[in-house]
C-alpha positions, 0 to 999 in steps of 0.5 A, a space after each residue: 505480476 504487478 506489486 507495490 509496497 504495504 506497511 503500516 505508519 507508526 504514529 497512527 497504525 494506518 495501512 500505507 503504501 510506498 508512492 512515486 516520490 517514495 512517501 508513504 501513501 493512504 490511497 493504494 491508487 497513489 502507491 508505485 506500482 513495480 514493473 518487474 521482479 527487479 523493481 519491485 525489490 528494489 522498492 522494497 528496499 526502499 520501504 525497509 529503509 523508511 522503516 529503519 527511520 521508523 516511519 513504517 512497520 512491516 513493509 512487505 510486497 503485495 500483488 495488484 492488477 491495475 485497470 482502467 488506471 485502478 490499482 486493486 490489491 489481488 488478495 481478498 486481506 489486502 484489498 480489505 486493508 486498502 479499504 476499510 473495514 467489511 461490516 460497516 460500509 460508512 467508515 473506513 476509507 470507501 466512506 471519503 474517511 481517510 
């Protein structure tokens, strides 16, 4: 199954995803999405190395499934973490609030 890497940036607490240019990404469709159990520990490793610089706390492994170009988190708290807050639906990142 797919994966990429979710952490949280230190300065400010938001949800970030490792990207292609090993960057930390607020958009979850910007993130690298890993192609084998291989790669994804190899981006993993990345993640725990940018968070030895103390960019990032806690980067860990998410499942996604990507269609259409669309990458969405399979885990009903992930996808929530991509996108914002549940109760509210004009904040957070599905409101263009990044």
């Amino acid at each position: 199954m797919p994966q990429v890497v979710i952490a949280n940036r230190l300065t400010d607490g938001r949800v970030v995803f490792l990207s292609k240019d090993d960057v930390w990404a607020t958009n979850v469709n910007d993130a690298r999405v890993s192609e084998s159990d291989a790669d994804a520990e190899a981006l993993l490793e990345i993640g725990q190395r940018l968070a030895g610089q103390q960019q990032v706390v806690e980067p860990e492994l998410i499942d996604v499934d990507v269609q259409a170009g669309q990458v969405r988190p399979t885990k009903p708290r992930e996808a929530i973490r991509a996108t914002g807050p549940t109760t509210r639906l004009d904040l957070g990142k599905q409101a263009g609030n990044d």
